[in-house]
N, C-alpha and C positions, 0 to 999 in steps of 0.2 A: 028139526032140519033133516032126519031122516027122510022125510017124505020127497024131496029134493034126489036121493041116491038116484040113479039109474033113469032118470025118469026125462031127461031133457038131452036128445041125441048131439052130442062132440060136434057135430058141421054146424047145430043152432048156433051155439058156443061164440063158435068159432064166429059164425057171420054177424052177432052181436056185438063182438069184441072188434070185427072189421068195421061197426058202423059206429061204435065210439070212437075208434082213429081218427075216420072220416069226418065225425062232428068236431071232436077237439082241433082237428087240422084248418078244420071250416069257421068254426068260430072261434077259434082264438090260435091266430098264426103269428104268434110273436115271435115263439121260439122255434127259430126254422132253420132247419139241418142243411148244410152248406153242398152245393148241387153235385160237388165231386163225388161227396156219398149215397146221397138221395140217388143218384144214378147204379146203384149198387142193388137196390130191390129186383131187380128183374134173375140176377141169380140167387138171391138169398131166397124169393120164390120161389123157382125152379129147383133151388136141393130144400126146400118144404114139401113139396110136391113129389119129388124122387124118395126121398125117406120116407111119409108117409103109402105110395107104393109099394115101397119094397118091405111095408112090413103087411100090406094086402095079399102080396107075394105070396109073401111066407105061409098067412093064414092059407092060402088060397090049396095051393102044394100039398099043405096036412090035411085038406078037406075040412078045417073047422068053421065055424060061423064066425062072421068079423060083425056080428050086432051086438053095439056096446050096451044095450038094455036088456040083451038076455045072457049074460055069461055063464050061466048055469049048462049052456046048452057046447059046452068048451066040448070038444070029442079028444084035443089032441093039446098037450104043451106043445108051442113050438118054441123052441130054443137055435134055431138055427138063423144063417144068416144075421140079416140085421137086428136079430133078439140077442146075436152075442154082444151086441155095442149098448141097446137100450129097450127096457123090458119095453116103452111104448112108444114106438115109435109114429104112429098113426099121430098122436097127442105132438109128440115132439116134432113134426113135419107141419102141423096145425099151428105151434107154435114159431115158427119160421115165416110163414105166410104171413103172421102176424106182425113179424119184426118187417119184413118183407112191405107192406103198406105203409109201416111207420118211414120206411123209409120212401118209399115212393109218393105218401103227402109231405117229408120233408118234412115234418113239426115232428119236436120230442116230446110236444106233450102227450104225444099216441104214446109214448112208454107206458101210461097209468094202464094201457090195458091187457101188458102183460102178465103183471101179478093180478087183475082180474080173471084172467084165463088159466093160470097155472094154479091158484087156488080153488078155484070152484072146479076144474074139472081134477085134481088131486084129491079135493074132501067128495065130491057125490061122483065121482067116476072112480079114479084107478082105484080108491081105498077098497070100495064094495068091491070091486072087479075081483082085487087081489083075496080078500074075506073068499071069496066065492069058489075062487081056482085053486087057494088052499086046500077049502074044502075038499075038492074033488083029488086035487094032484098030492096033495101033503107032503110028507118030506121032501119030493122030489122040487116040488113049487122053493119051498123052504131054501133049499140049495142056493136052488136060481135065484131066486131073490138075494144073496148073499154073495154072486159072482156078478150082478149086473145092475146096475144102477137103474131106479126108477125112468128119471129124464136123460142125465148121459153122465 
């Protein structure tokens, strides 16, 4: 399963995990979120989309690279801003977007595809990520990871 690390870019993911929503929603709408909430995706989107940002932000400010298939090439820890709420927050804005359609097809069976997107991008995304930034930053990585939660 190593071979899996690093190698399928977080937007695939993501838009995989969009289109199982949309199937489960499509073909089997039994179980359908009542329209007071289903009406609620359009901001659950928009702060996926805002946190996601503002952790481009932050990369962006330190001059580091935000390509999640080379972390090797990290120039800078950032720890600012919204790294002080959650080490990933690119992931956890992805993950928004995802609650965000479940609600806007209004079926809960789009649930199933949250723990598909939180574990596959945890096991061949943050793990290696974090291995990698270790590597480079060491104790100081070390800390950080001990003051900030992975997802929040």
């Amino acid at each position: 399963m190593k071979s899996l690390e690093l190698k399928v870019h977080p937007p695939i993911v993501l838009a995989l995990c969009l289109g199982l929503v949309y199937g489960l929603s499509h073909y089997l709408p039994i179980l359908a979120i009542p329209t007071l909430l289903s009406d609620l995706y359009l901001y659950i989107g928009l702060t996926g989309v805002l946190v996601a940002l503002a952790g481009i932000w932050e990369f962006r400010k330190a001059k580091t690279t935000i390509n999640p298939t080379k972390p090797e090439k990290t120039s800078h820890l950032v720890l600012s801003g919204i790294y002080r709420v959650t080490r990933n927050p690119m992931y956890l804005g992805m993950l928004c977007i995802i609650i965000a359609a479940i609600f806007k097809f209004a079926n809960f069976y789009g649930v199933i595809a949250l723990p598909c997107f939180m574990l596959y991008i945890t096991q061949f995304q943050i793990k290696p990520e974090e291995r990698i930034i270790e590597g480079i930053f060491g104790e100081q990585y070390v800390l950080y990871k001990k003051k900030v939660r992975r997802w929040l």
